[in-house]
C-alpha positions in Angstrom: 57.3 -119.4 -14.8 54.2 -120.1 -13.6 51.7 -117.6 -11.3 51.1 -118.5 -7.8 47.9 -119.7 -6.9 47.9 -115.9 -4.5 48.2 -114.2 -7.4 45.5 -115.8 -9.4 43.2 -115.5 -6.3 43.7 -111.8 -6.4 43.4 -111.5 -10.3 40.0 -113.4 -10.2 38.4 -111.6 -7.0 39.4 -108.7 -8.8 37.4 -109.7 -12.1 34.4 -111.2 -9.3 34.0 -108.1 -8.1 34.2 -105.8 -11.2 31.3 -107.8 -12.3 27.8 -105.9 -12.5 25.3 -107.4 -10.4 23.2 -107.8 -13.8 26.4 -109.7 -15.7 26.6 -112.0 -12.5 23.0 -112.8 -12.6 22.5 -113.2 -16.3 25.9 -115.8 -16.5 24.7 -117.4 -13.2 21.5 -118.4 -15.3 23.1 -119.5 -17.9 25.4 -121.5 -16.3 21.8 -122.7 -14.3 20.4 -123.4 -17.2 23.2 -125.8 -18.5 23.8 -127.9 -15.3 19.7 -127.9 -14.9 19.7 -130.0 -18.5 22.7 -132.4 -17.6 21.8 -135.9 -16.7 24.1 -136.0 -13.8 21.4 -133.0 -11.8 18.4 -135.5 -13.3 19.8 -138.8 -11.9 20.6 -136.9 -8.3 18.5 -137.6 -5.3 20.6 -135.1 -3.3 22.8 -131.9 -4.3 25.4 -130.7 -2.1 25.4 -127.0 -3.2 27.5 -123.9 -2.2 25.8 -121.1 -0.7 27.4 -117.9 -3.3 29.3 -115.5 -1.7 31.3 -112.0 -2.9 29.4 -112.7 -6.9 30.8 -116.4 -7.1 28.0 -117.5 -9.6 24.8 -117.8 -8.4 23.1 -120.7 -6.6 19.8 -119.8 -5.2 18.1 -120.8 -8.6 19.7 -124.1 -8.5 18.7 -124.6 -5.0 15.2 -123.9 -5.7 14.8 -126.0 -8.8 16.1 -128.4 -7.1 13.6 -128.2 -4.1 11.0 -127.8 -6.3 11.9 -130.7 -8.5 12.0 -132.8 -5.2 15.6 -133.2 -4.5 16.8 -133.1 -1.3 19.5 -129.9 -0.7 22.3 -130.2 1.6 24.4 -126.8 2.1 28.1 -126.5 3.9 29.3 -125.6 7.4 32.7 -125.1 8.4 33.3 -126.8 11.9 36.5 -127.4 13.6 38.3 -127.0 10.0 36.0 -129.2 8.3 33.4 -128.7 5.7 30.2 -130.7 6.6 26.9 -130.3 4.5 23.5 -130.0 6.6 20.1 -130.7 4.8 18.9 -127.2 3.6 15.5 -125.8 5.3 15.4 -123.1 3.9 17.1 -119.2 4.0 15.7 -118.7 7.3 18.2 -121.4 9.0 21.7 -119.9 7.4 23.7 -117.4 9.8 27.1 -115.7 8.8 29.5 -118.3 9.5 33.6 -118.4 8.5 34.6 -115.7 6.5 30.8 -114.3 7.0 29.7 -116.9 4.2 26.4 -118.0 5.1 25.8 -121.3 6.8 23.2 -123.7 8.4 22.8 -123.4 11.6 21.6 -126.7 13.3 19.9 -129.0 10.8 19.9 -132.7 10.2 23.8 -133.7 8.9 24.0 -135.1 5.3 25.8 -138.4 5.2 25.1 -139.2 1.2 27.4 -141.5 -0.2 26.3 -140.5 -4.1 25.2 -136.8 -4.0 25.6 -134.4 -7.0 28.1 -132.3 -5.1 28.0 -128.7 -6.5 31.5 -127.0 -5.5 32.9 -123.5 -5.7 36.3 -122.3 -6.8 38.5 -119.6 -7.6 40.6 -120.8 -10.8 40.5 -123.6 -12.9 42.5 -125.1 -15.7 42.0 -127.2 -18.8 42.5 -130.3 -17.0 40.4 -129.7 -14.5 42.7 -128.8 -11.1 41.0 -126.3 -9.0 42.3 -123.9 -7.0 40.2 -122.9 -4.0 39.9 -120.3 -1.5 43.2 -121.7 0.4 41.6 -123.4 3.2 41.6 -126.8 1.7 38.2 -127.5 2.8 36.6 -129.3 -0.4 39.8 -131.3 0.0 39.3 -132.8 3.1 36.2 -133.6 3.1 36.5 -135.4 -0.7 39.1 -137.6 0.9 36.6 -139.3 2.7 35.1 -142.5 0.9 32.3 -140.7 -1.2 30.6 -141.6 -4.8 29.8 -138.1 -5.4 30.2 -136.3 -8.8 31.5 -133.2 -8.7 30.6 -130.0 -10.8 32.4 -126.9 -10.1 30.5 -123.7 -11.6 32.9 -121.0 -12.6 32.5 -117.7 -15.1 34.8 -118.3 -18.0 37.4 -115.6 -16.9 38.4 -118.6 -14.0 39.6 -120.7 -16.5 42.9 -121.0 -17.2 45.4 -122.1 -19.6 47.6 -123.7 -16.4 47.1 -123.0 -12.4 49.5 -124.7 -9.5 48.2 -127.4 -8.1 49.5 -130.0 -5.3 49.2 -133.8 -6.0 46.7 -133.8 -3.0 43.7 -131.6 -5.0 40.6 -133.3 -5.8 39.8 -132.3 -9.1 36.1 -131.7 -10.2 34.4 -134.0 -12.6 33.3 -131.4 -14.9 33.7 -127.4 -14.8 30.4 -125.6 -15.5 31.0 -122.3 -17.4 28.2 -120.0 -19.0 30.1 -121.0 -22.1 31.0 -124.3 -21.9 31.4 -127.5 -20.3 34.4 -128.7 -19.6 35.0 -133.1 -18.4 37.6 -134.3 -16.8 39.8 -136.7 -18.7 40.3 -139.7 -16.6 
C-alpha cells in the first residue's frame, strides 16, 4: 500500500527541519553549484525562482548569480489562489505573504513565455511526479500555455522510490539534488 501524500509531507518537514542550518547551507550550494553549470540556467534570459522558506534549499545564491550574471529574476505571489511571478527588485520589495512565505509586493508582472522556472516541492519520485505543499499552485499556473523548463531543487531525502500523484500534476523537467540529477523521461 502506498503512503499518502499527508504523510510524506509530514515525514519530509520533519527531516527539513531536523536539518542544521550549516547541512542546509552547505547542500543548498551544492545543489547551486550544479544547476549554476547546466546549460538550461546558461541559455535562460529569465528565471522564475522560489523564495526558500522553513530550510527548503536555498535560493538566495541562485538569485544573485543570476542578477549578477544579467538575468532577469521573477519571484511568486499568491493572489486570489493563483501563483503569479513579479520581476525581483530586490529583498527590500518581499513582505510575508500566504503561509508567511515571503512575496513581492507590487512590482512589474512577469509574462515570459520561455523562462527557466525554478520550483519548490516537498517529495519527489523516480519519475519525476512532485508532490507539493497541497495548494496546487505550481499546477495552475503550468496549465497555462508556457515554454518554460522546469527544475525542481530538492535534498536527496525528498526523493522517493514512489509518491501519489493525480493525472493532473505537472511534472518537473529535471529534479536537482546535491547528489544528482535526475531528467524526466518523456
Amino acid at each position: 500500500m502506498m503512503v499518502s501524500k499527508e504523510e510524506i509531507r509530514k515525514v519530509v518537514r520533519g527531516y527539513r527541519m531536523s536539518l542544521s542550518e550549516e547541512s542546509a547551507v552547505m547542500k543548498s550550494i551544492a545543489i547551486s553549484e550544479r544547476l549554476l553549470q547546466m546549460e538550461e540556467y546558461k541559455r535562460a534570459d529569465t528565471i522564475y525562482c522560489y523564495i526558500d522558506f522553513r530550510n527548503e534549499v536555498k535560493t538566495k545564491p541562485i538569485i544573485r548569480r543570476a542578477l549578477s550574471d544579467g538575468k532577469r529574476v521573477a519571484v511568486p505571489r499568491v493572489e486570489h489562489g493563483m501563483v503569479e511571478f513579479y520581476y525581483f527588485e530586490g529583498y527590500h520589495m518581499l513582505q510575508p505573504g500566504t503561509y508567511g512565505v515571503l512575496e513581492p509586493v507590487g512590482g512589474v508582472l512577469a509574462e515570459d513565455m520561455d523562462a527557466l522556472l525554478i520550483m519548490p516541492g516537498v517529495a519527489f519520485d523516480r519519475e519525476n511526479h512532485r508532490i507539493g505543499y497541497g495548494g496546487g499552485y505550481y499546477d495552475r499556473y503550468l496549465e497555462r500555455p508556457n515554454r518554460h523548463f522546469k527544475i525542481a531543487l530538492a535534498y536527496q531525502f525528498q526523493v522517493f522510490q514512489k509518491v501519489p500523484f493525480e493525472v493532473f500534476d505537472i511534472q518537473p523537467d529535471l529534479i536537482l539534488t546535491e547528489s544528482s540529477v535526475q531528467i524526466l523521461q518523456h
